[in-house]
C-alpha positions in Angstrom: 76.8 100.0 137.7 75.7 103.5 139.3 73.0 105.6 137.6 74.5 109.1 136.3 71.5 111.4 136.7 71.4 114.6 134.9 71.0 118.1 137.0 69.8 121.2 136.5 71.7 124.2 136.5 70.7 127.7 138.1 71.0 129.1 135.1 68.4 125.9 133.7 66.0 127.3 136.6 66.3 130.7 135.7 65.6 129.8 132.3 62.2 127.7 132.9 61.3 131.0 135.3 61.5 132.9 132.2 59.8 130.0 130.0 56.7 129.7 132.1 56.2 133.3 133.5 57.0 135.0 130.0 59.7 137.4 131.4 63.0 137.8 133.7 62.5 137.8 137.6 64.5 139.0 140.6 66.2 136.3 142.9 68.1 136.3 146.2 71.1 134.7 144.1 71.7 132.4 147.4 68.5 131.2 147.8 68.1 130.1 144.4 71.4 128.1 144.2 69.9 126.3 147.4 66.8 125.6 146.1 68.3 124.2 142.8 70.8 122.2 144.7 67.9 120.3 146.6 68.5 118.2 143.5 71.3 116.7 145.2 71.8 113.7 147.9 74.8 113.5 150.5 76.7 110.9 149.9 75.7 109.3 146.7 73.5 110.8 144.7 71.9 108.7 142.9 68.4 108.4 143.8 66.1 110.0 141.1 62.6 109.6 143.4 64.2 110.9 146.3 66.4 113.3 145.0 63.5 115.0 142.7 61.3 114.9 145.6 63.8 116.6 147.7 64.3 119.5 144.8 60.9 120.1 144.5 59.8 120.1 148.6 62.7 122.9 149.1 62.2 125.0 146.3 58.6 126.0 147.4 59.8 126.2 150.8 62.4 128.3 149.7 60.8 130.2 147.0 63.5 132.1 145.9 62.3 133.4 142.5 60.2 137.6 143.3 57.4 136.0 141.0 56.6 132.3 139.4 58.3 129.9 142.1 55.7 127.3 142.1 55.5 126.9 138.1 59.3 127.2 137.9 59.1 124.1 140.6 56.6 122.4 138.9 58.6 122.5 135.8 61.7 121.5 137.2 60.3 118.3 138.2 59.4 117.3 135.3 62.3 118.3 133.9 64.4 116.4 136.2 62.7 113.6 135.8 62.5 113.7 132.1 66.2 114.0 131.8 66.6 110.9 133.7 64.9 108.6 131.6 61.7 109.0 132.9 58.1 109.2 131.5 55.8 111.3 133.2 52.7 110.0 133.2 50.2 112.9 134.1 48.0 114.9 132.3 47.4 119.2 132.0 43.9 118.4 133.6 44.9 116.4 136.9 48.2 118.3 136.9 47.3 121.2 139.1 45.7 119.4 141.7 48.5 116.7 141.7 50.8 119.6 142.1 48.7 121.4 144.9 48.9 117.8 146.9 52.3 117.4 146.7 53.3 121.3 147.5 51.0 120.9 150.8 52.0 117.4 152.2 55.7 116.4 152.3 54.9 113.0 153.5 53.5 111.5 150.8 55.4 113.4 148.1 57.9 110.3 146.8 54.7 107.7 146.2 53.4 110.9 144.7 56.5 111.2 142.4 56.7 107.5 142.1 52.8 107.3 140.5 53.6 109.4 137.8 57.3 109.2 136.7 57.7 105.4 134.9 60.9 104.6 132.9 60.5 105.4 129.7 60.8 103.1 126.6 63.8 105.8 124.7 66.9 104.6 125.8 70.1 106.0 125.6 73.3 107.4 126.9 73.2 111.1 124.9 73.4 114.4 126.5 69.7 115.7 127.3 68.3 118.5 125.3 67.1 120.2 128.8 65.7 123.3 127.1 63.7 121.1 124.3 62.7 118.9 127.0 61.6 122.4 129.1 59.5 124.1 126.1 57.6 120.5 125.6 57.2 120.3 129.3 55.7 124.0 129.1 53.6 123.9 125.5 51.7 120.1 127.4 51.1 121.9 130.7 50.1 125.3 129.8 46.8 125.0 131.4 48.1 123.7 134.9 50.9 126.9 134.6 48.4 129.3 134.8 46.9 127.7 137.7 49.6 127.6 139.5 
């Protein structure tokens, strides 16, 4: 049996840019469908780690949103992984730093991913609530946002 992930949509992105920096941004509308799409694997896609290291690793290269691309990343992540089943096991105080390490060194970014996203114990087959999921993601790291 294949996995099914769950993506996020530009309009998703847009929508945690507005959620973590508190008002609407300018985008170079190409940029910002490529930086979302990094989500995605040729061929099958069907490789959470990978895929949601891939996402974040090209949207801070590409930072494609005029103000709050590294939050917006850092959110998006999380989301991702969320979305997929997975638990993310890290905390607002060692967020930042996590974040910083990951954004700065590409090599090591899946292990990175893979010490903090475990498969969590709610199972199920349901559509995610991607904006629930988003506003939880941004109320537990509200310190680390303003850091980053």
């Amino acid at each position: 049996m294949s996995l099914q992930l769950h993506y996020l949509t530009v309009q998703d992105v847009l929508w945690i840019n507005l959620q973590v920096t508190g008002r609407d941004h300018g985008f170079v509308y190409a940029k910002l469908e490529e930086a979302t799409y990094y989500q995605y694997a040729y061929g099958d896609s069907n490789s959470l780690i990978p895929q949601a290291a891939r996402f974040v690793r090209g949207f801070c290269r590409m930072q494609p949103l005029d103000s709050g691309s590294r939050p917006t990343a850092f959110i998006g992540l999380l989301t991702f992984l969320t979305i997929n089943g997975m638990s993310v096991e890290l905390t607002d105080a060692n967020a930042s730093p996590w974040f910083e390490t990951i954004s700065q060194d590409s090599t090591a970014i899946v292990e990175a991913i893979k010490s903090i996203a475990k498969p969590s114990s709610h199972e199920g087959h349901s559509e995610p609530d991607i904006r629930k999921t988003i506003r939880d993601l941004v109320d537990r790291f509200s310190k680390t946002l303003t850091r980053l």
